[in-house]
C-alpha positions as CSV (number, residue, x, y, z in Angstrom):
1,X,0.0,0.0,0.0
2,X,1.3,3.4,-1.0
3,X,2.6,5.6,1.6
4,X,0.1,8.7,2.3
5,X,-3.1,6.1,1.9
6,X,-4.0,6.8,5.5
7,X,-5.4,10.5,6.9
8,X,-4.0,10.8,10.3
9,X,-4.7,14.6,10.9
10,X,-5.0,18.4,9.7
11,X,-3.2,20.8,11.3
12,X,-3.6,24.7,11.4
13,X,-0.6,26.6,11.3
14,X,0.5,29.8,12.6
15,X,2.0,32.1,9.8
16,X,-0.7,34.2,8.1
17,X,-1.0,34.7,4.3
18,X,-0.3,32.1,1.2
19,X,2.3,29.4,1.6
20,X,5.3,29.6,0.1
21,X,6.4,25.7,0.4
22,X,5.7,22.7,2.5
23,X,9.0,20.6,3.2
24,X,8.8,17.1,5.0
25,X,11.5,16.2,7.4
26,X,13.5,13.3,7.6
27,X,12.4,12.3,11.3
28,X,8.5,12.8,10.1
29,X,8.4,16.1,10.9
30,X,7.5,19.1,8.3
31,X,8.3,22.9,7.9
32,X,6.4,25.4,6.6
33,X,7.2,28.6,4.7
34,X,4.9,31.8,4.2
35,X,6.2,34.9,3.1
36,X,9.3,35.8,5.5
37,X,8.8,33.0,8.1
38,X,9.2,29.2,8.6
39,X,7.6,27.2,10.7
40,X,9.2,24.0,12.0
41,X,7.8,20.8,13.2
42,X,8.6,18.0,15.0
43,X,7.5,14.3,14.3
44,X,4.8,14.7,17.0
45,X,3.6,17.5,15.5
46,X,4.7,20.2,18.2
47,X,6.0,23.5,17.1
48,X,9.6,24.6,17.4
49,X,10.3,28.4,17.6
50,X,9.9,29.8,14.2
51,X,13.0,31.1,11.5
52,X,12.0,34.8,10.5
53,X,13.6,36.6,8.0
54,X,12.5,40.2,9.3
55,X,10.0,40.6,6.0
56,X,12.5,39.4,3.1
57,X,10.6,37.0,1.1
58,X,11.4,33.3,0.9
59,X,11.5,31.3,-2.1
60,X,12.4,28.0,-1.1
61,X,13.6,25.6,2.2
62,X,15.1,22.7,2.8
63,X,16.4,20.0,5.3
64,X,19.7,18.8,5.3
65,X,19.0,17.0,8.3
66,X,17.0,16.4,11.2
67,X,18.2,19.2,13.0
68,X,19.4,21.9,9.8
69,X,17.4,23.6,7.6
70,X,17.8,25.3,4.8
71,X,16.0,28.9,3.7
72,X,16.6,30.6,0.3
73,X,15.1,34.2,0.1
74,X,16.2,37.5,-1.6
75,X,19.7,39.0,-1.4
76,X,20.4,39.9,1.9
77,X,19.5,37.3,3.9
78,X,19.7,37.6,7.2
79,X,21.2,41.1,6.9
80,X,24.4,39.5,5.3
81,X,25.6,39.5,2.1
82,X,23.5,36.7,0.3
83,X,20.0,35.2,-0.7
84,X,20.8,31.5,1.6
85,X,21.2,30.4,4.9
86,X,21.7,27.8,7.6
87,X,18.9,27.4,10.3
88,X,19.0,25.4,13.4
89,X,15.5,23.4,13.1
90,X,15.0,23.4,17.0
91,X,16.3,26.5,18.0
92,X,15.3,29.0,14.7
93,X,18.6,30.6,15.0
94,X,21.3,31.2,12.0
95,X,23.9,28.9,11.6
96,X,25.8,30.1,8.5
97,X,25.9,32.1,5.5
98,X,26.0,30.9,2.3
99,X,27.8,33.8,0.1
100,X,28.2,33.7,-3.9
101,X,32.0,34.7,-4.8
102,X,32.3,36.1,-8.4
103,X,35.5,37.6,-9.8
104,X,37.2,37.3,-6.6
105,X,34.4,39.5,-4.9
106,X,31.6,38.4,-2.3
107,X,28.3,39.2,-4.2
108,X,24.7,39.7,-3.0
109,X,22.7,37.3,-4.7
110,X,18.6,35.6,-4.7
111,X,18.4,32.7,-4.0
112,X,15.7,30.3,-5.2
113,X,14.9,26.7,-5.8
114,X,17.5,24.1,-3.7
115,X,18.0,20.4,-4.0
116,X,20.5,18.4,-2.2
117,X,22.9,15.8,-2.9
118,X,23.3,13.3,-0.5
119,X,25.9,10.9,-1.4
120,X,28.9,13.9,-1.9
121,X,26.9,16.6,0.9
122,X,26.4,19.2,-1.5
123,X,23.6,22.3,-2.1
124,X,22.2,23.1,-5.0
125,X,20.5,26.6,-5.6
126,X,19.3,28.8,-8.5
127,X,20.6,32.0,-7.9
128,X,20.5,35.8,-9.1
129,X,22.7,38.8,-9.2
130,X,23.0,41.7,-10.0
131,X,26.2,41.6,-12.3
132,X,26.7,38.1,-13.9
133,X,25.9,35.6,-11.2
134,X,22.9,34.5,-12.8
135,X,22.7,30.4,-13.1
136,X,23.3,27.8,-10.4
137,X,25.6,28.1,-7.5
138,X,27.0,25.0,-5.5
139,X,27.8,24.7,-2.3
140,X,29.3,22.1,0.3
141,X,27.4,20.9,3.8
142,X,29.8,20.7,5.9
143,X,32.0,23.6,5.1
144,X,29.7,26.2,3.5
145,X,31.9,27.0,0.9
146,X,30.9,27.9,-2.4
147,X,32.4,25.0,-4.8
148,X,30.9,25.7,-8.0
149,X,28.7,27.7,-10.1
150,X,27.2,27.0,-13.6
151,X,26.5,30.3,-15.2
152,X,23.6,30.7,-17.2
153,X,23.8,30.7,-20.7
154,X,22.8,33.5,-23.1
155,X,19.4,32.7,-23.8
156,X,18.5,30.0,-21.4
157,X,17.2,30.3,-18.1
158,X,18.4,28.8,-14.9
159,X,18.9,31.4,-12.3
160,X,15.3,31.8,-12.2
161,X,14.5,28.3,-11.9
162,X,11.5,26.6,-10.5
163,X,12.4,23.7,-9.1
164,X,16.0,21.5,-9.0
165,X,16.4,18.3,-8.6
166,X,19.6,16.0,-7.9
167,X,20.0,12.8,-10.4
168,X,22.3,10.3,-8.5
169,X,22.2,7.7,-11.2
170,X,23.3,10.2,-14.5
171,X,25.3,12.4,-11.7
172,X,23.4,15.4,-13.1
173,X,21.3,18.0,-12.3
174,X,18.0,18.5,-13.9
175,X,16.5,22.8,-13.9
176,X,13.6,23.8,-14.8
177,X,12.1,26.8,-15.1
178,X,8.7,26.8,-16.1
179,X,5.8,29.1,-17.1
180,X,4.5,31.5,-16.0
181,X,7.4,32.7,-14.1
182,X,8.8,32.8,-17.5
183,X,6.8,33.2,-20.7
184,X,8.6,30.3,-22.1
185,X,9.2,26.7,-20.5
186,X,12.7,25.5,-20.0
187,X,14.2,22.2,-18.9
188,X,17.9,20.9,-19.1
189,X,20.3,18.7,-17.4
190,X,23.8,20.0,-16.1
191,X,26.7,18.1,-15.7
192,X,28.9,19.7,-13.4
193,X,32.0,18.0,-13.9
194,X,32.1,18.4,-18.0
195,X,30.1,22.6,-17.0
196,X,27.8,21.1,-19.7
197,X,23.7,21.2,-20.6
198,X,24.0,17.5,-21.4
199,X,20.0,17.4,-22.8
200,X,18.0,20.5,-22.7
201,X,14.2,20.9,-24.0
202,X,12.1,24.3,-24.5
203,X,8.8,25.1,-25.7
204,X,9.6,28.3,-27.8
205,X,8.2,28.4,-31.0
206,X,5.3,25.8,-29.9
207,X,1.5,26.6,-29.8
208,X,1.3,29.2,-26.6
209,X,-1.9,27.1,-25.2
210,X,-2.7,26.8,-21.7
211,X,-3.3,22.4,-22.6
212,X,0.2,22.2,-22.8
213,X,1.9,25.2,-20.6
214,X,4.7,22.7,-18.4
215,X,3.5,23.7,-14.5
216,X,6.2,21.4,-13.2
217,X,8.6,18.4,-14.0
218,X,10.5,15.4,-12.7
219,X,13.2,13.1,-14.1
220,X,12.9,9.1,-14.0
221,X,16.1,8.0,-13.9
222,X,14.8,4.7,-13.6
223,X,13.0,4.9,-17.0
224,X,14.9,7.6,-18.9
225,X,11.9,9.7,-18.9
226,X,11.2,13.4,-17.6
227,X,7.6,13.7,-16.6
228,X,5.8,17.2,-16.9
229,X,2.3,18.4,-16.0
230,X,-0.3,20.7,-17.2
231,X,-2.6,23.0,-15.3
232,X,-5.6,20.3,-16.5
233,X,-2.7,17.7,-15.1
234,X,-2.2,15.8,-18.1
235,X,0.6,14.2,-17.6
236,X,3.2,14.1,-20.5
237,X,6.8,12.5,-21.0
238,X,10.0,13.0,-22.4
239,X,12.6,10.3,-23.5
240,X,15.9,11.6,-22.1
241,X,17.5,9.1,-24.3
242,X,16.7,11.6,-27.2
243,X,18.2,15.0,-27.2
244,X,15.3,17.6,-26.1
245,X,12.5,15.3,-27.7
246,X,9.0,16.5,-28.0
247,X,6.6,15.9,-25.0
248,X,3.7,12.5,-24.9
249,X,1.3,14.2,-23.2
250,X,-1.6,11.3,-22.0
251,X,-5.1,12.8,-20.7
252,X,-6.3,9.7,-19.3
253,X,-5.2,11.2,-16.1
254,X,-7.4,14.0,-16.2
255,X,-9.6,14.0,-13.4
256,X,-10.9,17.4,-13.3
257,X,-14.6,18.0,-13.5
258,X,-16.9,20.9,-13.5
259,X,-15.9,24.2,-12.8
260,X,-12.6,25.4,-12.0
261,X,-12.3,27.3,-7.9
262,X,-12.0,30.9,-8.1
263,X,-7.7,30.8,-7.1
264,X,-6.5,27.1,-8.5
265,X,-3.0,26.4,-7.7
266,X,-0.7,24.9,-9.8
267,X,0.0,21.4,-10.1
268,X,3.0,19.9,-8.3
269,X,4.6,16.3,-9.2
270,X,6.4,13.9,-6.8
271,X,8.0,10.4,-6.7
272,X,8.4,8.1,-3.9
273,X,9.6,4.6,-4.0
274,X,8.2,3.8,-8.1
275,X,4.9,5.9,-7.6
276,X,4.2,9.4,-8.9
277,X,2.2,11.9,-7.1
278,X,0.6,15.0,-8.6
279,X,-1.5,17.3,-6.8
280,X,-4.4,19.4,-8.5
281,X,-7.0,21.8,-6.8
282,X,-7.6,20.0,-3.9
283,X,-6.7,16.6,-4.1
284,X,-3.2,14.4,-4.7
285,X,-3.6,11.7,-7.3
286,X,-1.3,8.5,-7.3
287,X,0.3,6.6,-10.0
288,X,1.6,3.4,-10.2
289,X,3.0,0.8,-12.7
290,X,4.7,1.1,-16.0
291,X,2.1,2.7,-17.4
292,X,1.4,5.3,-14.6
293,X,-2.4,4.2,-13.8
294,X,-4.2,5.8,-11.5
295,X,-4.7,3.9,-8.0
296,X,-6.1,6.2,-5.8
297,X,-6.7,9.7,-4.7
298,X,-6.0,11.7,-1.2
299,X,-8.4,14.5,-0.7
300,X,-9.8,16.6,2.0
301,X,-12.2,19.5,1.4
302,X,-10.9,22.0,4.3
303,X,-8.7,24.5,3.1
304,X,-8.9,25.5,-0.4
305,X,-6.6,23.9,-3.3
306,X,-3.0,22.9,-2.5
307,X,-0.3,24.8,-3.1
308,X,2.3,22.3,-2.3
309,X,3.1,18.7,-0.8
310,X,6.4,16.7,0.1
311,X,6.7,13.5,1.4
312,X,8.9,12.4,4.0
313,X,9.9,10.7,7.0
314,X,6.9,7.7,5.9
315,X,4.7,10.8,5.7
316,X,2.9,12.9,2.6
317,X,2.0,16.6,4.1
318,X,-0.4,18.3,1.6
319,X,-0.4,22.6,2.4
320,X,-3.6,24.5,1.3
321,X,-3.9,27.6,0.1
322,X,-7.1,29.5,1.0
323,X,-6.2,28.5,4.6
324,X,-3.5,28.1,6.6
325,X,-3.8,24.6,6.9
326,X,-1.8,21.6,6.2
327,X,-2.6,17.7,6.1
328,X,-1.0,15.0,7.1
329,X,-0.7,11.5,5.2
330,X,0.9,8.2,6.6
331,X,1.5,4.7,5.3
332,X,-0.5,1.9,7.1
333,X,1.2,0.0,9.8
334,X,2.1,-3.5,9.0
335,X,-0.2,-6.0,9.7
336,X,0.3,-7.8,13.0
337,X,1.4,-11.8,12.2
């Protein structure tokens, strides 16, 4: 049985306004970010003192582990020089500064979508100057040092980036940036060690149609396959085995009906142990097998659509929009022999 199948509780946070981002811990805890402040959980669900940002913006968070999180924001995190920083997860207080050196000089930077490696301890960020550090900046855990940074090339987008995502099996790095924070959609794969776009894929010149506007993506390395979604969540492919190929899209997945709500959010994708997870309006569908059938759908009415899910720590949290409220998900317990 998939993991998230059973609805343990809601929860109503503290932070007012829109979320920003919904992270799940490693431990089965969660934190939450809306518009300068993050609020931390623990696996029972108590609150930790919150990180605040004193009104700068975030963009993105992170756990590197149980006890370290991760905030991205606009430059001058913090009030140091620098759009990233290192939280303590029980405490709320700054660790470390993340800075962005370019032409032997410490620059002020934004900092946006982050993705991890685990097996080498490195940070991943999509970052944005105000002289040439546009592109994506590299740092290591357990020093903080910046360790490389793959500037973005003319006519490509990746310091702007929507979400990152670490490929352990192809040692790359997938970017997308995706409408509308951009008019066009743009997805590529970086390969730090050669500083190369190994396969790259962009909508420009196709029909501009809201059916087949990219809202997010997510490599398979397993099946050499990037999987996008539409605001309708269709859910096309791409063969990464062929260089920027055109998109499959399938609409058997549809499972919109009647009218749209009044403030939809976009949909968000997700893969956890061979099933793929896609959230629209209200509800999180779950794919399984080969052929990506449908096998269920997680859903609860309170809250408005969601604006983001993670899954974690043998738990799927699911953050709403219209309300500051987010769900929690867990897998079954085994049954007792």
């Amino acid at each position: 049985m998939e993991i998230g199948s059973v609805f343990r509780r809601s929860k109503t946070g503290q932070a007012p306004g829109d979320g920003t981002a919904i992270r799940a811990g490693p431990d089965g805890g969660c934190c939450v970010a809306h518009g300068s402040m993050v609020h931390v959980y623990d696996w029972m669900l108590e609150e930790h003192p919150p990180i605040n940002l004193d009104y700068q913006r975030i963009n993105d968070v992170g756990w590197i582990d149980s006890e370290t999180v991760v905030v991205t924001a606009c430059e001058r995190l913090g009030r140091g020089d620098g759009g990233m920083a290192l939280f303590s997860a029980s405490s709320g207080e700054i660790r470390h500064r993340f800075q962005v050196n370019h032409e032997d000089q410490v620059k002020s930077y934004t900092a946006g979508a982050l993705s991890f490696s685990t097996e080498d301890y490195k940070i991943f960020s999509s970052c944005k100057g105000r002289s040439n550090e546009y592109g994506i900046g590299v740092w290591d855990q357990i020093t903080g040092k910046q360790i490389d940074f793959y500037y973005e090339p003319i006519g490509w987008s990746l310091g702007d980036a929507d979400r990152l995502q670490w490929l352990p099996g192809t040692n790359c790095l997938l970017v997308a940036t995706l409408f509308p924070r951009k008019d066009n959609c743009y997805i590529s794969l970086l390969d730090f060690r050669e500083k190369s776009m190994v396969w790259c894929w962009s909508d420009i010149g196709a029909p501009a149609t809201d059916e087949r506007r990219v809202r997010d993506a997510i490599a398979m390395e397993e099946t050499n396959n990037i999987c996008v979604v539409n605001e309708y969540e269709d859910l096309g492919f791409m063969d990464l085995r062929s260089g920027g190929g055109s998109v499959r899209w399938c609409s058997r997945s549809r499972l919109m009906k009647g009218k749209m709500p009044d403030e939809p959010c976009y949909p968000k994708l997700a893969l956890h142990e061979g099933q793929l997870f896609s959230s629209m309006n209200d509800s999180i569908s779950v794919f399984s097998g080969p052929d990506w059938v449908l096998t269920s759908r997680l859903r609860r009415s309170y809250g408005g659509s969601i604006c983001d899910f993670s899954i974690g720590g043998d738990r799927l949290f699911a953050l709403h929009s219209e309300e500051n409220v987010f769900d929690i998900w867990e897998t079954p317990p085994p049954p007792i022999t």
